[in-house]
C-alpha positions as CSV (number, residue, x, y, z in Angstrom):
1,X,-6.1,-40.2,-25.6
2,X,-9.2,-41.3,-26.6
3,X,-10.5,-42.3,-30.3
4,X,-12.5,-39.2,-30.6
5,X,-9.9,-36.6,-29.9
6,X,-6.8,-38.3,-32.1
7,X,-8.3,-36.7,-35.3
8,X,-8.1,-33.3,-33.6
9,X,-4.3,-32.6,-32.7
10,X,-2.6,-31.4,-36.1
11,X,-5.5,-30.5,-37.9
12,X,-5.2,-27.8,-40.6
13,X,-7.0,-24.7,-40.9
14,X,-9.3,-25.8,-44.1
15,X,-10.0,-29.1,-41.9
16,X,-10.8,-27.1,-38.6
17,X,-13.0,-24.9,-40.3
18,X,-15.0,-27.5,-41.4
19,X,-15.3,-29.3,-38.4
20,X,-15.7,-26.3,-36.3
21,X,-19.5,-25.9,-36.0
22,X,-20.2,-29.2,-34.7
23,X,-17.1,-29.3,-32.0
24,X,-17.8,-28.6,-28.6
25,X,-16.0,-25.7,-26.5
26,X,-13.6,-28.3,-25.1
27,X,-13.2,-29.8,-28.6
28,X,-12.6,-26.3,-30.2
29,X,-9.6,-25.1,-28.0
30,X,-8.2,-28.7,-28.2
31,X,-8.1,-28.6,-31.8
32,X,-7.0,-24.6,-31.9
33,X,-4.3,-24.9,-29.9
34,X,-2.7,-28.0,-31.7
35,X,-3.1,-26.6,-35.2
36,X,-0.4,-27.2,-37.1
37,X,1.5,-24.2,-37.0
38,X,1.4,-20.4,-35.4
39,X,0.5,-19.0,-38.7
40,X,-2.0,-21.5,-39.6
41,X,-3.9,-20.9,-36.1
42,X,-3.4,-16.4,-36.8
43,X,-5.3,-17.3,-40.1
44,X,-7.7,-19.2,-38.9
45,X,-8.5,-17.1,-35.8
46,X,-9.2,-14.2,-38.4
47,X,-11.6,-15.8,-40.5
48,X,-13.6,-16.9,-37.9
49,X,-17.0,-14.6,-37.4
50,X,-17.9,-12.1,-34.7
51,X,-19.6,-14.8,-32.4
52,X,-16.8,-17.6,-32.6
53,X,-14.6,-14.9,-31.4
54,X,-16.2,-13.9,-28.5
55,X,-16.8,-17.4,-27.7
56,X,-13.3,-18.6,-27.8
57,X,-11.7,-15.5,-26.6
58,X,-13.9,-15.5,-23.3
59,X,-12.4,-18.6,-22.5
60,X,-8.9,-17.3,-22.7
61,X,-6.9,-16.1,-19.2
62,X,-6.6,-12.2,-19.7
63,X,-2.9,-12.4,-21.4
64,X,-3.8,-14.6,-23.9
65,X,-7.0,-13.2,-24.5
66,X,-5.0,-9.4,-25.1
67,X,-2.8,-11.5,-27.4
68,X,-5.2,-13.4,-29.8
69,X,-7.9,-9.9,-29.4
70,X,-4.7,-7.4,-31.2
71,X,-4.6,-9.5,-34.1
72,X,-7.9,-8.0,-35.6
73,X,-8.8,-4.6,-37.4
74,X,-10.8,-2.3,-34.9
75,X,-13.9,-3.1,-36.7
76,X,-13.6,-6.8,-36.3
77,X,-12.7,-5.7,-32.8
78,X,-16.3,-3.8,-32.7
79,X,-18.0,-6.7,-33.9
80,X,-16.6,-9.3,-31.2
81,X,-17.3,-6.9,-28.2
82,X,-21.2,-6.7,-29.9
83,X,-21.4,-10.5,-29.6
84,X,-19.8,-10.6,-26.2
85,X,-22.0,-10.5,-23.3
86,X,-22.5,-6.7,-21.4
87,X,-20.3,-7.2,-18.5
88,X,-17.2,-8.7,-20.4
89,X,-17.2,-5.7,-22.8
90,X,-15.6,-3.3,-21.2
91,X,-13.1,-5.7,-20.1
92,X,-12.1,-6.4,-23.9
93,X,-11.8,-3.0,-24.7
94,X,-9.8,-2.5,-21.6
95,X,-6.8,-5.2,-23.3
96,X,-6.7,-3.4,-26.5
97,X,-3.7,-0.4,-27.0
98,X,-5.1,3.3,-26.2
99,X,-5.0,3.9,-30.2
100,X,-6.9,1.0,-30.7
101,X,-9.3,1.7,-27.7
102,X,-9.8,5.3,-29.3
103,X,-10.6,3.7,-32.7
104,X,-13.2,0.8,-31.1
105,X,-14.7,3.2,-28.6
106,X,-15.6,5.8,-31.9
107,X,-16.9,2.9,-34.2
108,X,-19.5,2.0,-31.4
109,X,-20.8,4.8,-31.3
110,X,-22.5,4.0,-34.5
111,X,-25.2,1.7,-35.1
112,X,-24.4,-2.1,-36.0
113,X,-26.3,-1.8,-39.2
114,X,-25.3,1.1,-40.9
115,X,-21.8,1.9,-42.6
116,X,-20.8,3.8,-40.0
117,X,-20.9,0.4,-37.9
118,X,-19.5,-1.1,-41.0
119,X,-16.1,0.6,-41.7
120,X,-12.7,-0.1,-40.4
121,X,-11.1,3.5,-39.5
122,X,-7.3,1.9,-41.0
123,X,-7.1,2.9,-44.7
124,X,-4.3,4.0,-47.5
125,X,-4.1,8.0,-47.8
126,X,-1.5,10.2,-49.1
127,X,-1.3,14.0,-49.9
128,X,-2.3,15.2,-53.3
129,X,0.5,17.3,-54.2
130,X,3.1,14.5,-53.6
131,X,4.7,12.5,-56.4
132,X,4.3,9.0,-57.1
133,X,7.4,7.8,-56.4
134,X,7.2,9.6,-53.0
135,X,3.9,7.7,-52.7
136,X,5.1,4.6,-53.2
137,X,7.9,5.1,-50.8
138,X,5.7,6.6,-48.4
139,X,3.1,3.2,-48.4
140,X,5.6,0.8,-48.4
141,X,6.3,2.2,-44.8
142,X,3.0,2.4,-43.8
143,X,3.0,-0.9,-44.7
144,X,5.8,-2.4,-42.8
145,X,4.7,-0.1,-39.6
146,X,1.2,-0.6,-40.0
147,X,-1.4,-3.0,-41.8
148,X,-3.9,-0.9,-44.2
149,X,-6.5,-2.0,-45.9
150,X,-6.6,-2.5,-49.1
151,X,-6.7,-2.1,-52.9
152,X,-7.2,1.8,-53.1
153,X,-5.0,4.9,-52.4
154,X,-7.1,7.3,-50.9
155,X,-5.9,11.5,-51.3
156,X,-7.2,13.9,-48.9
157,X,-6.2,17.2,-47.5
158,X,-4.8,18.5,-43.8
159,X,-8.5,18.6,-42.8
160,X,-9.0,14.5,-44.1
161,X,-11.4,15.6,-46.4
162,X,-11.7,13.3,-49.5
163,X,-10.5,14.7,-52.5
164,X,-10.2,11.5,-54.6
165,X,-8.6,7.7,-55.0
166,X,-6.6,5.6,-56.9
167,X,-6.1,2.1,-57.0
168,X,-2.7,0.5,-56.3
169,X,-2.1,-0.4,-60.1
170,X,-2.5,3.3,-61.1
171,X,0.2,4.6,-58.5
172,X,2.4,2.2,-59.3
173,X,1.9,2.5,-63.5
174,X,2.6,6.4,-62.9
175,X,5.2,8.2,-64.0
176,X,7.7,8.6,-61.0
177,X,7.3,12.7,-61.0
178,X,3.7,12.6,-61.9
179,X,1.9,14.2,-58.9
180,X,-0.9,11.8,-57.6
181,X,-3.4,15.1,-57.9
182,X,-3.1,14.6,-62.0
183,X,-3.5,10.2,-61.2
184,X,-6.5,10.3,-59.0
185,X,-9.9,9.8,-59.5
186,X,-11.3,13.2,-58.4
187,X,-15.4,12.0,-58.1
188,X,-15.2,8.8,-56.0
189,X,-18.5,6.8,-55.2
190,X,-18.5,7.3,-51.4
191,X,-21.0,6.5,-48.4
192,X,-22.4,8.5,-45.6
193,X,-22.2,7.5,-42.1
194,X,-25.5,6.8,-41.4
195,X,-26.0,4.9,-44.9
196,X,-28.1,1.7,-44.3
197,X,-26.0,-1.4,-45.1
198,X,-28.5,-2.3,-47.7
199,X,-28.1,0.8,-49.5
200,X,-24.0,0.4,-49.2
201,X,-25.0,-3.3,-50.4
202,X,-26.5,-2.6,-54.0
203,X,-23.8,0.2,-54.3
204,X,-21.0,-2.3,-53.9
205,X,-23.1,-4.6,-56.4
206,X,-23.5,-1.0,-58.9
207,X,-20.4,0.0,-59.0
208,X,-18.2,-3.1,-58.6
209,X,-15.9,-1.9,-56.0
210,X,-13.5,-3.8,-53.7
211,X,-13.9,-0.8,-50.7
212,X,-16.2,2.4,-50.7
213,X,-14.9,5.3,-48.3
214,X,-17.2,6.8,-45.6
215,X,-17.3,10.1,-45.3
216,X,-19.2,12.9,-42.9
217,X,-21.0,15.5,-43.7
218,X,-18.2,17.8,-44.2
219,X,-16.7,15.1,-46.7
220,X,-13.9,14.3,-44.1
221,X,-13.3,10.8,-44.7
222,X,-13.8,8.8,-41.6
223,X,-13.2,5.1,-42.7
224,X,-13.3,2.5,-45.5
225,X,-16.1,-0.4,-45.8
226,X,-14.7,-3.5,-47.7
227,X,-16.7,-5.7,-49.9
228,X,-15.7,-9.2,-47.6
229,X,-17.8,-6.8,-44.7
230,X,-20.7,-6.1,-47.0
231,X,-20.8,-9.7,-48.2
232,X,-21.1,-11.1,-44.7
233,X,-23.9,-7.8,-44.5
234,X,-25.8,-9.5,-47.5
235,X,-25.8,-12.8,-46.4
236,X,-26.9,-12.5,-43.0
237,X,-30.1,-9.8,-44.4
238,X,-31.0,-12.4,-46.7
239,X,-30.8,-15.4,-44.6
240,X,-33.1,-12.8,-42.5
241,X,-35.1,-12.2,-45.1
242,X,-35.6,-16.0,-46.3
243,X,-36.4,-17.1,-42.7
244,X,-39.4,-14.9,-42.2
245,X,-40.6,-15.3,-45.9
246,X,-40.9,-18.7,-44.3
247,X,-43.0,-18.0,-41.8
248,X,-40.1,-18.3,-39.1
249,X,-38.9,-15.4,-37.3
250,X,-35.2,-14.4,-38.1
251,X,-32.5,-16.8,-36.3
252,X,-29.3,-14.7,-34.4
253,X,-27.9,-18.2,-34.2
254,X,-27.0,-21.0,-37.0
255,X,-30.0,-23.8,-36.9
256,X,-28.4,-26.8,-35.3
257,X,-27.1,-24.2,-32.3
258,X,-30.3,-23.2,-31.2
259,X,-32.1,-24.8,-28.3
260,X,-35.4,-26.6,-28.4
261,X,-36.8,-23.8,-26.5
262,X,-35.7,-21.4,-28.6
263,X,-36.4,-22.8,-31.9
264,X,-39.9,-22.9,-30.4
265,X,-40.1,-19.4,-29.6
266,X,-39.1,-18.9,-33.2
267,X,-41.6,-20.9,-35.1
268,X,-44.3,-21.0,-32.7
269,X,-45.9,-17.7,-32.5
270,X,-45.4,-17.4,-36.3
271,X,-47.5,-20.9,-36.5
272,X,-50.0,-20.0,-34.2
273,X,-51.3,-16.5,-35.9
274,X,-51.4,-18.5,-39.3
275,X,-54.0,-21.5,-37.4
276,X,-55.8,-18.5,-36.7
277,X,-55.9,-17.3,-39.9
278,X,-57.0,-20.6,-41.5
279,X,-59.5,-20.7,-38.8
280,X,-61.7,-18.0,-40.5
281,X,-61.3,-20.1,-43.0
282,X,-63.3,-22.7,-41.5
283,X,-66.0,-20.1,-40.3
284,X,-66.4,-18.7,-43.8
285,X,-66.9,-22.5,-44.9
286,X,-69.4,-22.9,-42.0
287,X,-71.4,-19.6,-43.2
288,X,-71.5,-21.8,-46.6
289,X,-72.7,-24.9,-45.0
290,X,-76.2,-25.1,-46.6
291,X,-74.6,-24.5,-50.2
292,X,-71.8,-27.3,-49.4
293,X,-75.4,-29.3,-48.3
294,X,-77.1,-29.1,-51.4
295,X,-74.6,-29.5,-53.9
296,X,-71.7,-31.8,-51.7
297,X,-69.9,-31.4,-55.4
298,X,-69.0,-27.8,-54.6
299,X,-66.7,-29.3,-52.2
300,X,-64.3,-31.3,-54.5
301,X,-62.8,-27.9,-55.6
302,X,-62.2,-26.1,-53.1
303,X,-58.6,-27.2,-52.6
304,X,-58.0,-26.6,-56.2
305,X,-59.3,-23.0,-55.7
306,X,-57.7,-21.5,-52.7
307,X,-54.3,-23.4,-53.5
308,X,-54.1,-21.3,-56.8
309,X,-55.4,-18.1,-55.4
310,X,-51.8,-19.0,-52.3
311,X,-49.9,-19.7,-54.9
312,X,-50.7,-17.0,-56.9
313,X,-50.2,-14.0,-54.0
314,X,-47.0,-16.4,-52.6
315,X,-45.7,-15.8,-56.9
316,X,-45.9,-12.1,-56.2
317,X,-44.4,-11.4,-52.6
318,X,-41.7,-13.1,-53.6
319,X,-41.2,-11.4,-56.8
320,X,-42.0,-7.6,-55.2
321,X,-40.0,-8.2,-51.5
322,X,-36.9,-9.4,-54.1
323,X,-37.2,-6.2,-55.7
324,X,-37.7,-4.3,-53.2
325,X,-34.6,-5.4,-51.4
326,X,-32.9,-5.3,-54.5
327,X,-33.4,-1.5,-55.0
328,X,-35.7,-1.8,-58.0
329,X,-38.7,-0.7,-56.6
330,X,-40.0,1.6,-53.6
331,X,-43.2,3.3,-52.4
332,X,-43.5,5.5,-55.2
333,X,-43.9,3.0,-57.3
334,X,-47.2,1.5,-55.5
335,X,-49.6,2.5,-58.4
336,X,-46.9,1.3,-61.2
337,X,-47.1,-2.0,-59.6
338,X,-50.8,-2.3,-58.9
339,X,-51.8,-1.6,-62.2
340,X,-49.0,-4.2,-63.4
341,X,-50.5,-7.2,-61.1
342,X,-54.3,-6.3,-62.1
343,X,-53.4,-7.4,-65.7
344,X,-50.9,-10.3,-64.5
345,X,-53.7,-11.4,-61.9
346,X,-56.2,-11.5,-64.4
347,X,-54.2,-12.9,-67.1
348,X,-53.1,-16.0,-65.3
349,X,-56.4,-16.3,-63.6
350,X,-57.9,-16.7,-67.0
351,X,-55.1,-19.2,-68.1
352,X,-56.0,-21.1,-65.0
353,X,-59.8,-20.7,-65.0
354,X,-59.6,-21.8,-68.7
355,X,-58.5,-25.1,-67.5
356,X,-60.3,-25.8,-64.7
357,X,-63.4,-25.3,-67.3
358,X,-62.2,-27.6,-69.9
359,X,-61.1,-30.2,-66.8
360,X,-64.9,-30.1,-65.4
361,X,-66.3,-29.9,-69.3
362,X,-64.4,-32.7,-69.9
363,X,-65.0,-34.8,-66.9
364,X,-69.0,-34.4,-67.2
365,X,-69.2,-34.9,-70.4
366,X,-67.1,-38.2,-70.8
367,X,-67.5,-39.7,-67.1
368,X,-70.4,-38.0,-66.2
369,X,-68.8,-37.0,-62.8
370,X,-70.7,-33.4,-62.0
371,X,-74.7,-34.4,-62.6
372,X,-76.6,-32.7,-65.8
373,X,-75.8,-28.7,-64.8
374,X,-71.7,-29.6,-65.2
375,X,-71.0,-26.5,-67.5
376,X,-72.5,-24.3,-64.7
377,X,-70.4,-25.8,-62.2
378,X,-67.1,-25.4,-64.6
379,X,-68.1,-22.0,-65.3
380,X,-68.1,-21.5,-61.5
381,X,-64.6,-22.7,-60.9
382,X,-63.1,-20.9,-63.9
383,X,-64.9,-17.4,-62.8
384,X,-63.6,-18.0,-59.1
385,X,-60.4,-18.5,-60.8
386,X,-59.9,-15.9,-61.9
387,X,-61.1,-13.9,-59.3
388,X,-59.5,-15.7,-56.5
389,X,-56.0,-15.4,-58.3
390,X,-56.4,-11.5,-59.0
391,X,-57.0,-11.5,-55.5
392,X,-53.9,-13.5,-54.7
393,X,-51.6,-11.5,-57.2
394,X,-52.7,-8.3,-55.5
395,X,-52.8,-9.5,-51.9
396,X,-49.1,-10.6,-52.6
397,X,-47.9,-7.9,-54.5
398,X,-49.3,-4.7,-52.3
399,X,-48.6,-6.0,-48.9
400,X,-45.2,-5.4,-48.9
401,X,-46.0,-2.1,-49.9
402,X,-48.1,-1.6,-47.0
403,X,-45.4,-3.2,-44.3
404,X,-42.7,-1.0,-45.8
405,X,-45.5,2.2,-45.8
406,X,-45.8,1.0,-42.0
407,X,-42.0,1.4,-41.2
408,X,-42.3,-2.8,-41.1
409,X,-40.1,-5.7,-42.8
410,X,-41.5,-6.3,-45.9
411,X,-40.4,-9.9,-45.8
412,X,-43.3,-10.2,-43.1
413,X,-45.2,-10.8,-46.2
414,X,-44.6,-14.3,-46.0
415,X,-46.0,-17.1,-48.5
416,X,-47.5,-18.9,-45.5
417,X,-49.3,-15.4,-44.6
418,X,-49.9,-14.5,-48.1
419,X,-51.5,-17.8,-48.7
420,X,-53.9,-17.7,-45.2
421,X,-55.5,-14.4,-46.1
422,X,-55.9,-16.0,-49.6
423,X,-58.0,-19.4,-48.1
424,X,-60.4,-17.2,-46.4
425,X,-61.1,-14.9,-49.5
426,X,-60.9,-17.4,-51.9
427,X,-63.7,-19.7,-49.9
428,X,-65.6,-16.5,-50.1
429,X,-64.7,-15.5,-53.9
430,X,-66.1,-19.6,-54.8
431,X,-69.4,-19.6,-53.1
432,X,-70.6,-16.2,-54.1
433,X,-69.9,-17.1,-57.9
434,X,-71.4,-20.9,-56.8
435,X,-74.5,-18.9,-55.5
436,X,-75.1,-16.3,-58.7
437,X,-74.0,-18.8,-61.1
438,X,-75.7,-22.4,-59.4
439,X,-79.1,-20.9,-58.3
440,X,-82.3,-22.6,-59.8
441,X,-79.5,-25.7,-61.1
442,X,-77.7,-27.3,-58.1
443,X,-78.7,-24.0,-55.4
C-alpha cells in the first residue's frame, strides 16, 4: 500500500466529503468502499450532488449500480439521469422498480428549472374527514412501509386535490377525535408546475417554509418541493449570476474541474468583445488627438474620469440585477428607476466633480502644476464628472432593464461591460466639456 492511499481506507463521511473534490476516480471508489461502516457510506452517497452520482454510479457493474441508484427519492433519481450522459440514461431508469420508473419517467417530463423539475412526487397526505389519532396511526405506517418527505401533513380529497396542510406538531398536539378537517390549514401557499425556480425561491424566503406543494391547474397536488432542493436552486443561480457579472460565462462544472480548454472557451470570448469595446475607446481618444496635442495636461485625467464614470454604472448593475433577482423590482418599474438614478447620478457626480475641482484648485494654486488657466481645467474635470457619472449610473442601472425587456440574463450586465461602454463615453463626455470650456485658454 502505498503512502498516498493509507489515509483513505477508514475514512469517515465528514473526512471524505472534504477530500472528495480533489480525489481522483480511482481515489474516490477506494475511499467509498472502505468507509467506515454501511450506514456511514448510505449517508454519504445521499448527500453527494446530481453529478458525483452519475460519476460514481457509472462506474458501478449493473447490480451494484441498481443497488446504490434505489437509495434516492425519484427526484434525486431525475437529477442523476440529467447529469448522466444520453446513452446511459435509459439504462438507469431501466434498474429502478416499475413504481419508481413511473414516478422518474413523469418528473422528466418537466423542465430542469421549474418546480415541476423540482418536486419529489413522495409526500405525507391523509383524508380530511379522519381523526387525528387515525392519522397518526395511519403515518406511522406510511412511515415504516415507505419514506415520505417531510415536516407537513398534506389533506386532500379522492381526486388529490389539495384542500389544506398541517405540520407534524399540529397533528400530534390534536385532540385524538378532532378531525384533521377542523386542524388544517385550509389556504396553503402552493406552486404551479410550471413556476420558475426563482419564483419558488423568493416564496420559500417570503413565507419561511420547510416544503411548498405543487399543484396543477385543477389544484390536484402533484408533488412537494423542499427547501434543501431550492437551496441548492439558489446557490447554483447565484454562482450563475456572479460568474457572468464577472465578465465569465456561467461554469456547469466547479473551477479546479474544468479543463484548460474549457476555461478558455469560458473567459475568452467574454474578454475578447470587452478589447473591442475599449478599442473605441482608443479611436474616440484618436478623434481627440489635436486637443490631447495642445494641452498634453488634458491627459493626466483621464484615468480619473472614465474610472469614476465604470465605477459609477458597475455601483448600479449591481444594485438593480440584485433586485431584480431578488423580486424587488421588474419592467414596470423602468421609469421609477430611471428617475431614481438621474438624481443619484447627478448627486454623486457633483460630490465627485466637487473634488476633483478643489484637487486641481488646490494643486495650481500651491504647486503650480496646471499653467495660469487651472480653474478652467478643474472646472472641466468637475463638469465631466458629473456628466460622465450620470452617464454611468444610468448606463448601469437601465441595461438590465433592457436585457430582461430582450428575454436576456440581466446579469449580462456585467461591471466589466458596464464599465467598457462607460470609457468610450466618458473620453467623449471630457473632451467636449475640454473643448467648450478650454477654447481661447489651453484650446
Amino acid at each position: 500500500m502505498t503512502p498516498r492511499k493509507a489515509p483513505l481506507v477508514g475514512l469517515t463521511a465528514e473526512e471524505l466529503r472534504e477530500l472528495w473534490p480533489s480525489l481522483s476516480t480511482e481515489e474516490r471508489h477506494e475511499a467509498f468502499d472502505h468507509m467506515v461502516s454501511r450506514t456511514e457510506r448510505e449517508d454519504f452517497f445521499i448527500s453527494l450532488s446530481a453529478r458525483y452520482h452519475a460519476e460514481l454510479l457509472l462506474e458501478f457493474p449493473p447490480d451494484r449500480r441498481r443497488a446504490w441508484l434505489r437509495l434516492l427519492a425519484p427526484d434525486d433519481v431525475v437529477d442523476l439521469i440529467q447529469e448522466a450522459p444520453p446513452e446511459e440514461r435509459e439504462t438507469l431508469i431501466g434498474q429502478l422498480d416499475p413504481f419508481a420508473q413511473r414516478e422518474v419517467r413523469a418528473l422528466l417530463a418537466y423542465a430542469e428549472d421549474d418546480a415541476g423539475g423540482l418536486m419529489s412526487p413522495r409526500y405525507t397526505r391523509v383524508r380530511p374527514d379522519m381523526r387525528a389519532d387515525e392519522a397518526i396511526s395511519y403515518l406511522r405506517k406510511q412511515a415504516r412501509e415507505r419514506s415520505g418527505a417531510g415536516h407537513y401533513v398534506y389533506v386532500t380529497d379522492e381526486a388529490q386535490r389539495l384542500l389544506g396542510v398541517l405540520s407534524f406538531r399540529e397533528l400530534f398536539a390534536a385532540a385524538p377525535h378532532a378531525l384533521v378537517r377542523d386542524i388544517m390549514l385550509t389556504d396553503p401557499v402552493t406552486a404551479k408546475e410550471q413556476d420558475d425556480q426563482e419564483e419558488l425561491g423568493r416564496r420559500f424566503a417570503e413565507y419561511d417554509l420547510m416544503a411548498i406543494p405543487v399543484v396543477d391547474d385543477q389544484g390536484r397536488m402533484k408533488g412537494i418541493v423542499t427547501v434543501d432542493d431550492i437551496l441548492d436552486v439558489v446557490e447554483e443561480e447565484a454562482t450563475e449570476d456572479i460568474q457572468k457579472f464577472g465578465g465569465v460565462q456561467a461554469l456547469e462544472e466547479p473551477y479546479l474541474e474544468v479543463g484548460f480548454t474549457g476555461m478558455l472557451r469560458k473567459r475568452a470570448p467574454w474578454l475578447a468583445v470587452l478589447f473591442v469595446g475599449e478599442m473605441l475607446t482608443a479611436t474616440a481618444m484618436a478623434y481627440f488627438e489635436a486637443e490631447i496635442a495642445q494641452a498634453v495636461v488634458l491627459a493626466l485625467f483621464i484615468p480619473l474620469i472614465i474610472s469614476s464614470g465604470g465605477n459609477s454604472g458597475s455601483q448600479a448593475s449591481t444594485l438593480v440585477i440584485r433586485a431584480m433577482a431578488l423580486g424587488e423590482v421588474s419592467l414596470r418599474d423602468f421609469w421609477r428607476v430611471t428617475r431614481r438614478e438621474l438624481a443619484t447620478g447627478l448627486a454623486l457626480g457633483a460630490i465627485l466633480g466637487a473634488v476633483g475641482l478643489v484637487r486641481v484648485a488646490f494643486w495650481g494654486a500651491v504647486f503650480d502644476s496646471y499653467g495660469p488657466h487651472f480653474m478652467l481645467l478643474g472646472l472641466t474635470v468637475a463638469g465631466s464628472l458629473v456628466g460622465v457619472v450620470l452617464f454611468g449610473t444610468l448606463a448601469g442601472s437601465l441595461l438590465p432593464f433592457i436585457l430582461r425587456w430582450l428575454n436576456l440574463d440581466p446579469a449580462s450586465a456585467s461591471a466589466p461591460f458596464v464599465a467598457t461602454l462607460v470609457d468610450v463615453a466618458g473620453v467623449v463626455i471630457y473632451f467636449t466639456f475640454a473643448a467648450v470650456l478650454l477654447r481661447g485658454a489651453l484650446l
